[in-house]
GUZA-186806 format. One record per residue (C-alpha): x, y, z; residue in one letter. Coordinates in pm, whole numbers, plus 50000, padded with zeros to 5 digits. Layout:
XYZA ...
This chain:
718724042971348X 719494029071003X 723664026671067X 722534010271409X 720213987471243X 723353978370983X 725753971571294X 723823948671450X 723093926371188X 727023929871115X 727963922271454X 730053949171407X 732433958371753X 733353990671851X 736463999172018X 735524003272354X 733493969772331X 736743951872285X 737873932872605X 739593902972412X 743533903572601X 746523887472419X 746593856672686X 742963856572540X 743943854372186X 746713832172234X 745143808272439X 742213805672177X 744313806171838X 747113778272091X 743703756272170X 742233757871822X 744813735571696X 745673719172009X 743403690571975X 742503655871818X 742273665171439X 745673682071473X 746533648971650X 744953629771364X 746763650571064X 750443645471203X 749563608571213X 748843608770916X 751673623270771X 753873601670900X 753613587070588X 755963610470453X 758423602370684X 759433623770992X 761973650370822X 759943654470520X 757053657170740X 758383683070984X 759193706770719X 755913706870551X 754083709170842X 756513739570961X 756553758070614X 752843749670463X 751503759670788X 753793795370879X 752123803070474X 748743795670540X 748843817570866X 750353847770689X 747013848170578X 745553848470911X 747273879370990X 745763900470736X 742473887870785X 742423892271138X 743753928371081X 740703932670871X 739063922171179X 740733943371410X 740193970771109X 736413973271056X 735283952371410X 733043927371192X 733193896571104X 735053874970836X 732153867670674X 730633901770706X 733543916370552X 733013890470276X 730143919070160X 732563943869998X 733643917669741X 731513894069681X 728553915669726X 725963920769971X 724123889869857X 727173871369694X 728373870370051X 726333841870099X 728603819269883X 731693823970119X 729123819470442X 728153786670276X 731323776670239X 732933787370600X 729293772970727X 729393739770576X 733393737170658X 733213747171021X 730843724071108X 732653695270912X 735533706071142X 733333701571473X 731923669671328X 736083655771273X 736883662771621X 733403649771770X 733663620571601X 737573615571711X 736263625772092X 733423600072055X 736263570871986X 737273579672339X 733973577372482X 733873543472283X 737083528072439X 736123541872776X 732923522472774X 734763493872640X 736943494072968X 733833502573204X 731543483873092X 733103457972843X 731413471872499X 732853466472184X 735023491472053X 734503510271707X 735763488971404X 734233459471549X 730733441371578X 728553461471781X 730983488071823X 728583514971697X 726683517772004X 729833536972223X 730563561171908X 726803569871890X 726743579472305X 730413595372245X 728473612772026X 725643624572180X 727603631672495X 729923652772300X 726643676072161X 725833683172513X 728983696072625X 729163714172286X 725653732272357X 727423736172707X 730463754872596X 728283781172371X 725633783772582X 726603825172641X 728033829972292X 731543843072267X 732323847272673X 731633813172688X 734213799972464X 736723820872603X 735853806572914X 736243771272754X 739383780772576X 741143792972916X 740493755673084X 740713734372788X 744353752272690X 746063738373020X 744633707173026X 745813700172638X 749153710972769X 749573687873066X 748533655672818X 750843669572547X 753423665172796X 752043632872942X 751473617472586X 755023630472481X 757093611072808X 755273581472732X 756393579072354X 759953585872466X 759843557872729X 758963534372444X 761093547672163X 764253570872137X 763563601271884X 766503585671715X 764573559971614X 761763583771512X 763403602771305X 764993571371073X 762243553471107X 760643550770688X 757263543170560X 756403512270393X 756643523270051X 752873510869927X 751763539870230X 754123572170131X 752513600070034X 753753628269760X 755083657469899X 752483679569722X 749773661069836X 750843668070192X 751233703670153X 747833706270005X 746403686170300X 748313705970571X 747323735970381X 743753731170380X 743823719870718X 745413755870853X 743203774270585X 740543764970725X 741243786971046X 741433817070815X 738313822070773X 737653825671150X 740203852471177X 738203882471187X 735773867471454X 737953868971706X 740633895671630X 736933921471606X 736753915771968X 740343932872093X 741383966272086X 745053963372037X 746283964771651X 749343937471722X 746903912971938X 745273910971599X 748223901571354X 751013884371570X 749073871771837X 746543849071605X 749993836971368X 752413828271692X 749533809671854X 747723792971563X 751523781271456X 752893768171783X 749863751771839X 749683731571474X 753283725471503X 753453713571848X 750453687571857X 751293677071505X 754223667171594X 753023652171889X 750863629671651X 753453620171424X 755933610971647X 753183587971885X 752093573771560X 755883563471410X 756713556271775X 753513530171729X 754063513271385X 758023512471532X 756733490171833X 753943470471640X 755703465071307X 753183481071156X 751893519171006X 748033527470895X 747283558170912X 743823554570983X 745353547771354X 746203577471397X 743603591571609X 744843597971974X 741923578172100X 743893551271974X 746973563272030X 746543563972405X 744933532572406X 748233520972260X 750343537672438X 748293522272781X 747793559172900X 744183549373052X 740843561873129X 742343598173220X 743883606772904X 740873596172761X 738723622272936X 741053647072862X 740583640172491X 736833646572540X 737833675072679X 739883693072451X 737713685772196X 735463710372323X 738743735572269X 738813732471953X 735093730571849X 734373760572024X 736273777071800X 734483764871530X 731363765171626X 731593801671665X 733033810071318X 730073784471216X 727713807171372X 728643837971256X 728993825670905X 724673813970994X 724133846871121X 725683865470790X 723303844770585X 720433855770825X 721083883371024X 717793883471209X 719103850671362X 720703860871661X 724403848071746X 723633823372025X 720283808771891X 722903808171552X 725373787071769X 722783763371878X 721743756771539X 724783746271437X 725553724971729X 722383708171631X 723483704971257X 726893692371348X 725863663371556X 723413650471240X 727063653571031X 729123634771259X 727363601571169X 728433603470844X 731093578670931X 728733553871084X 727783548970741X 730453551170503X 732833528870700X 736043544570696X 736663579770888X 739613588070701X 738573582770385X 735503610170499X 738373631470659X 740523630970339X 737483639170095X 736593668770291X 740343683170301X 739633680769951X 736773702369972X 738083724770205X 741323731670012X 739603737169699X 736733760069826X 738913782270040X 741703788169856X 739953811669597X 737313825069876X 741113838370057X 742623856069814X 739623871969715X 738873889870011X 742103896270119X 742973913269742X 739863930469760X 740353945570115X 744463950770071X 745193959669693X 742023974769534X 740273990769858X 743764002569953X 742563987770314X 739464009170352X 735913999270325X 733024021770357X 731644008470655X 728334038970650X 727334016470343X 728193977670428X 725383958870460X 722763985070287X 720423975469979X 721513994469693X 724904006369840X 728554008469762X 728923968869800X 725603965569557X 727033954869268X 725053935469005X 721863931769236X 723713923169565X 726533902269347X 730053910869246X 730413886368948X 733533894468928X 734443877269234X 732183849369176X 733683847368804X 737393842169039X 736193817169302X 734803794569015X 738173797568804X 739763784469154X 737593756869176X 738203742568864X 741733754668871X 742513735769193X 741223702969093X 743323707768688X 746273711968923X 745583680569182X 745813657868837X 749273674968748X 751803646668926X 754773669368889X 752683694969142X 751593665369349X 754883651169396X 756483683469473X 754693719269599X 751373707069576X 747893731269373X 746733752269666X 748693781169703X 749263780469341X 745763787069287X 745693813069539X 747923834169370X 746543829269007X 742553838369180X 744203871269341X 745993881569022X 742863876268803X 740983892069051X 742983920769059X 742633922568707X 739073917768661X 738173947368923X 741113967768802X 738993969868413X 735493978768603X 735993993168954X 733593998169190X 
């Protein structure tokens, strides 16, 4: 009764529970970064000009989704969740620090894309019914229904838990496809990729190299964290590794590139480059793609955000397992809609956008390597599964904490924002995967002179 009690507030998945297929996984990993912040990012790095910006976006991302392989083998592993698995080294109650984090990150992500989806639902009122668009007086009042509409179809798409959002991902996958491919003729009817590729930008707008892969980096990252989730749910060892890398990778470097090259295609026809137009709201607006592609933004905004509203809930549902995953999800719809008027307020949406790549860069870093050194090099990829999740067990520690761990994700904090100062790391490889490495070799060390 007591192991039974222990897997449900685990969510942990046995094998013949496990009904997720590999178009499954590919379609969800393909549609979690098919969408508008993925849109948004390869706007705006742009301002590293297209080559430069290619290449970091190919090379930062393949990196950060090596990592997604061995967390989703975890998954595939033990059949619980990322943050579940989070137990065994930061402790049964030290967990809760990672579950924060992936909480509070998750449903910044849903809030990013709402508010990007809600700029749609802002110019298509605009051209129904003549309202001011957002950036102008009175423009509020479309973002705020965008909003609110987008909520609804968010409570929509998790109304059933995780069937539901594979449901969502199946639809929302070949309807991102089709507008990739509508968004991508109309560019090339405008510009040639010639001119893409030579076009520069304005000097006072580059960004460092570093920088860039820190910000792609923390966008990808971000996904790790969610690995588990979904690679718990299938029953085939390779569906879990390959499956999650191939699909979150084509679909970061596809629809990245997609934004950059709309948004240089843009500041080629206008004269002009900010990258706080980079949203594809705006971008089809530009482009004159109309009221459809607008809808279909809306749309595969729910794609993404199902994603993370999942990973969101789980994360809930480690902090309180009594909480049950679907009431979990509905929570944080609810808190994600409050978040997404953050920008109503401050003014600018990218400078909220860049401050909380910030965050997310220099939060998950650390929280990475940690689990994945604890799980690969000093639990020799076993965990003791009869104890995870028990008072007083193997994962125990210092009264539910493994200071050790916390001692490494603090170090990585401060680490990561010592680094972000150094210019020669900004202007060239960038702080976050240094950090990673210098958290999992302390780590290491640090459990290595007190094991378990």
């Amino acid at each position: 009764m007591a192991k039974k009690q222990r897997q449900i507030e685990l969510m942990q998945i046995p094998m013949h529970q496990r009904h997720t297929t590999r178009w499954d996984m590919f379609a969800t990993w393909v549609g979690a970064n098919a969408n508008n912040g993925t849109w948004f990012v390869g706007g705006v790095l742009a301002a590293c000009g297209f080559a430069v910006a290619l290449r970091i976006i190919v090379l930062s991302s393949a990196l950060s989704y090596i990592f997604l392989s061995l967390i989703g083998y975890m998954g595939y592993r033990t059949g619980i969740s990322t943050m579940g698995l989070s137990r065994a080294s930061f402790g049964e109650r030290g967990s809760y620090l990672p579950s924060i984090v992936n909480l509070t990150q998750f449903i910044g992500w849903t809030a990013v894309n709402t508010f990007i989806a809600a700029q749609s639902v802002s110019l298509l009122c605009h051209d129904l019914f003549g309202w001011p668009v957002w950036g102008h007086p009175g423009g509020a009042k479309g973002i705020i229904i965008g909003i609110l509409v987008m909520s609804i179809l968010h409570i929509l798409s998790v109304a059933s838990g995780s069937r539901s959002v594979q449901l969502i991902e199946r639809l929302g996958i070949i309807l991102v496809l089709i507008f990739a491919l509508w968004e991508s003729i109309a560019v090339f009817n405008t510009v040639s990729l010639q001119q893409i590729i030579a076009w520069q930008p304005p000097q006072h707008a580059v960004m460092a190299t570093g920088a860039a892969i820190d910000y792609v980096a923390a966008f990808n990252l971000a996904w790790v964290t969610a690995g588990a989730d979904f690679t718990r749910f299938t029953a085939i060892k390779n569906n879990a590794i390959m499956t999650p890398f191939l699909g979150a990778l084509l679909g970061v470097v596809w629809f990245a590139l997609i934004g950059l090259i709309s948004t240089v295609s843009i500041a080629i026809t206008t004269g002009t480059y900010t990258a706080s137009n980079s949203d594809p709201s705006t971008i089809a607006s530009e482009l004159g793609l109309g009221v459809i592609a607008l809808l279909v933004i809306i749309l595969t905004s729910m794609t993404a955000n199902a994603v993370n509203l999942l990973a969101a809930g789980s994360a809930l549902a480690n902090i309180f397992p009594k909480i049950r995953l679907t009431r979990a999800l509905w929570l944080v719809v609810l808190i994600a809609t409050g978040v997404t008027f953050i920008p109503l307020f401050v003014g600018s949406f990218l400078s909220v956008f860049e401050s909380f790549l910030s965050y997310v860069g220099m939060m998950l870093g650390p929280t990475i390597a940690i689990i994945c050194t604890d799980f690969y090099c000093c639990a020799k990829r076993h965990y003791d599964l009869t104890t995870l999740g028990t008072r007083r067990g193997k994962y125990w520690y210092q009264n539910g904490i493994n200071w050790r761990a916390i001692i490494t994700f603090i170090s990585g904090v401060i680490l990561f924002l010592c680094l972000q100062q150094v210019v020669i790391l900004q202007a060239t490889i960038g702080a976050t995967f240094i950090v990673m490495l210098v958290c999992s070799l302390l780590y290491y060390g640090l459990m290595r002179l007190s094991p378990r």
